[in-house]
N, C-alpha and C positions, 0 to 999 in steps of 0.2 A: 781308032777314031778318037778327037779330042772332042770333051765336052767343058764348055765353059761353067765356070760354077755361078752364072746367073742361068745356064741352061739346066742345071741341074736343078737350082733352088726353085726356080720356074715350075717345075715337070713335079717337083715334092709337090708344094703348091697348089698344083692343078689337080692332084692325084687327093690329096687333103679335102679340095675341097668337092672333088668328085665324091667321094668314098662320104661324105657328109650328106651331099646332096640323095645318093641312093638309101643312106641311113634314117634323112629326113624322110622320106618319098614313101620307105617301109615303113615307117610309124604310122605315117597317115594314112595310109592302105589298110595298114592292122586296127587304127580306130573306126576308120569307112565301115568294115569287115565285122567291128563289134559292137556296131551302133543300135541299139535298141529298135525293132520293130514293131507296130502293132497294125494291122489292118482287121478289114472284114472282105471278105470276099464271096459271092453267091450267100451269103447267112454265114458263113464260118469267116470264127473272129480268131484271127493267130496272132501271138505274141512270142517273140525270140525270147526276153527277158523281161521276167520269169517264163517260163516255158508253159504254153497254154493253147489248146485247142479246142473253143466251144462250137459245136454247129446249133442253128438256133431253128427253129421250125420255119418252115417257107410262109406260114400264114405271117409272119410277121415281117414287116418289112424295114429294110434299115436306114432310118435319117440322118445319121452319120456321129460325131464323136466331138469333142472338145476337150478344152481342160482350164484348170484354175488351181489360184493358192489356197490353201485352206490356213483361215487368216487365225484360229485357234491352234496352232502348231509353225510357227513360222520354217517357212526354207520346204514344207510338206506341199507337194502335187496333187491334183487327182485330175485324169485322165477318165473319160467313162466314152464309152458308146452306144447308144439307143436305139432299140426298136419297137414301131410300133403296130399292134396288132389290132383288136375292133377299134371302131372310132364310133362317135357319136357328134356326127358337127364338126367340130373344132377340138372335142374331148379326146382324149387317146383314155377309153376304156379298158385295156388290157394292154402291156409294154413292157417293153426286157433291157435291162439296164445290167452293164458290162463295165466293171470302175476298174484303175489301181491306183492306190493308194501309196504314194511314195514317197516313203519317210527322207528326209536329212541326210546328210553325209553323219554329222554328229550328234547326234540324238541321246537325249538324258532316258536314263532305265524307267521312268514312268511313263512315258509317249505310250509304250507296249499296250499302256492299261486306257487309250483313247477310245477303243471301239469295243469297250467291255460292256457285258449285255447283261441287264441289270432285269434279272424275274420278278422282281419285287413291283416292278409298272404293271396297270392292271392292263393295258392294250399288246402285251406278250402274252400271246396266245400258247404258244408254243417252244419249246427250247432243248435242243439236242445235237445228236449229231448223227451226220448222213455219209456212208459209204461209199465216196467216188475213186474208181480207179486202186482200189485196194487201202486207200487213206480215208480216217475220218475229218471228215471236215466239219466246224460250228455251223447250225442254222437257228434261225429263229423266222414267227412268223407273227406279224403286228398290222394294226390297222392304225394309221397317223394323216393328220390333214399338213404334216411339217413341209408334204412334196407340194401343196396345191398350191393352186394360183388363178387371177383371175387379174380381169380387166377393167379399172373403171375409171371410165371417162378419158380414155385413150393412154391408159396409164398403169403397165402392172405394179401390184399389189401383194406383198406374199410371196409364200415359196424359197426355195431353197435356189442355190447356184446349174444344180441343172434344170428347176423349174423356168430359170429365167434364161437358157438355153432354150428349150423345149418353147416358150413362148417364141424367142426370137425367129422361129422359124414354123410361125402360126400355127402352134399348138396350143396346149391346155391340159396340165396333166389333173388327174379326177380330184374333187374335192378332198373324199377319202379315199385313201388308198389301201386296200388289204394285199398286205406284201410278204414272201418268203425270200429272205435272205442268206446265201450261204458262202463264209465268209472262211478266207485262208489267210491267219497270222502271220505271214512269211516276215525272214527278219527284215526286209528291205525292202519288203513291198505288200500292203495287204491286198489281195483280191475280193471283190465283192461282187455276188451275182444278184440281184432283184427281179424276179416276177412280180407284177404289179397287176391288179385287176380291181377297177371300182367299185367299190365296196356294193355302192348301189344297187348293182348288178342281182343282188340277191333277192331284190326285191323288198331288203329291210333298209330303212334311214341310217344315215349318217352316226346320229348322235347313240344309235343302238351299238357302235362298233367299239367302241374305246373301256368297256372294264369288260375285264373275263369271269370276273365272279357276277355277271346278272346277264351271260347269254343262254339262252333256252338249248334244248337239244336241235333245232329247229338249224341252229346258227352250227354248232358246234358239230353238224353234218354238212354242212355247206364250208366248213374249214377245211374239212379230212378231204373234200373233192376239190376247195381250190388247191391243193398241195399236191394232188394226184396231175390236174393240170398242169400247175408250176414243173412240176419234173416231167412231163412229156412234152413240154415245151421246149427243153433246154438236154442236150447230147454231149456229154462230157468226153471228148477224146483223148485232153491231156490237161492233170488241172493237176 
């Protein structure tokens, strides 16, 4: 059989750009394939990367997730998703906050030093480390008005970037918040869990929450049980 040599360059040709076409086809399969997960599903929040599975207690229900740039570290994400548990009105009195914090592709060796926890403020109550899954992990436990927010005159006021989440979808997170945080350093992603409960709640004001050196035994019994709460709240499967 004869083959012309446009029938052959033809057939290289078609074969080139075949053998491209299934080479493109697998790349973009293999990115689909590696693409970063995060949901919640029935209370459990799964993450492919970093690899994370928290179940979160049924009394709390889940409002969903967002994200934003964090305008102090340019090129930095944070991703979080929230649940909320007592309510008072409008208040989300108890709530569970699920972040990750994801650094830069190129990031200078001080970023690391961004979420360093400084004992020396008097509203760190607390500061250690907690055994999840056989790793220790950082915690600490504080009371801050930095989450709160409010409405005046058709207008919020205050609050941080997920406060003004939390509003958008008519909420109100407490005044003050007495919070335990437990926080994984990862190089590429920190993870950050938050139990949140109103301080109020205690039956003491606001303004008694923020120095640790003038709370009574009174307070400082009412911490050791919000922390016993904070951790029955939250089921650490894979962290």
């Amino acid at each position: 059989m004869y083959f012309t040599t446009n029938f052959i360059n033809h057939h290289k040709t078609f074969r080139t750009n075949l053998g491209m076409s299934v080479l493109v086809l697998f790349m973009l399969t293999m990115i689909s394939g590696c693409a970063v997960e995060r949901n919640v599903q029935d209370n459990r929040f799964y993450s492919s990367f970093p690899k994370a599975i928290i179940d979160v207690d049924k009394k709390f229900d889940y409002l969903g997730s967002g994200k934003y740039q964090i305008s102090e570290v340019p090129g930095m994400e944070d991703e979080f998703f929230v649940f909320s548990g007592k309510m008072n009105k409008q208040t989300i009195q108890k709530g569970i906050v699920i972040e990750f914090k994801m650094w830069p592709p190129k990031k200078s060796p001080n970023l690391q030093h961004y979420l360093k926890i400084d004992d020396k403020q008097k509203n760190i109550f607390a500061h250690g480390y907690k055994v999840i899954n056989g790793k220790q992990h950082e915690y600490y436990i504080t009371c801050t008005s930095s989450m709160s927010s409010q409405w005046v005159k058709d207008k919020w006021e205050g609050g941080n970037e997920i406060g003004k989440w939390v509003n958008s979808k008519g909420y109100i997170l407490p005044r003050c918040g007495l919070q335990q945080r437990i926080i994984d350093f990862g190089v590429d992603v920190h993870k950050i869990i938050t139990y949140v409960e109103d301080a109020t709640l205690s039956g003491i004001e606001c303004s008694k929450w923020y120095d640790k050196d003038q709370l009574p035994e009174k307070q400082k019994i009412y911490i050791n049980d919000f922390t016993t709460r904070a951790d029955q709240a939250i089921k650490f499967i894979e962290f």
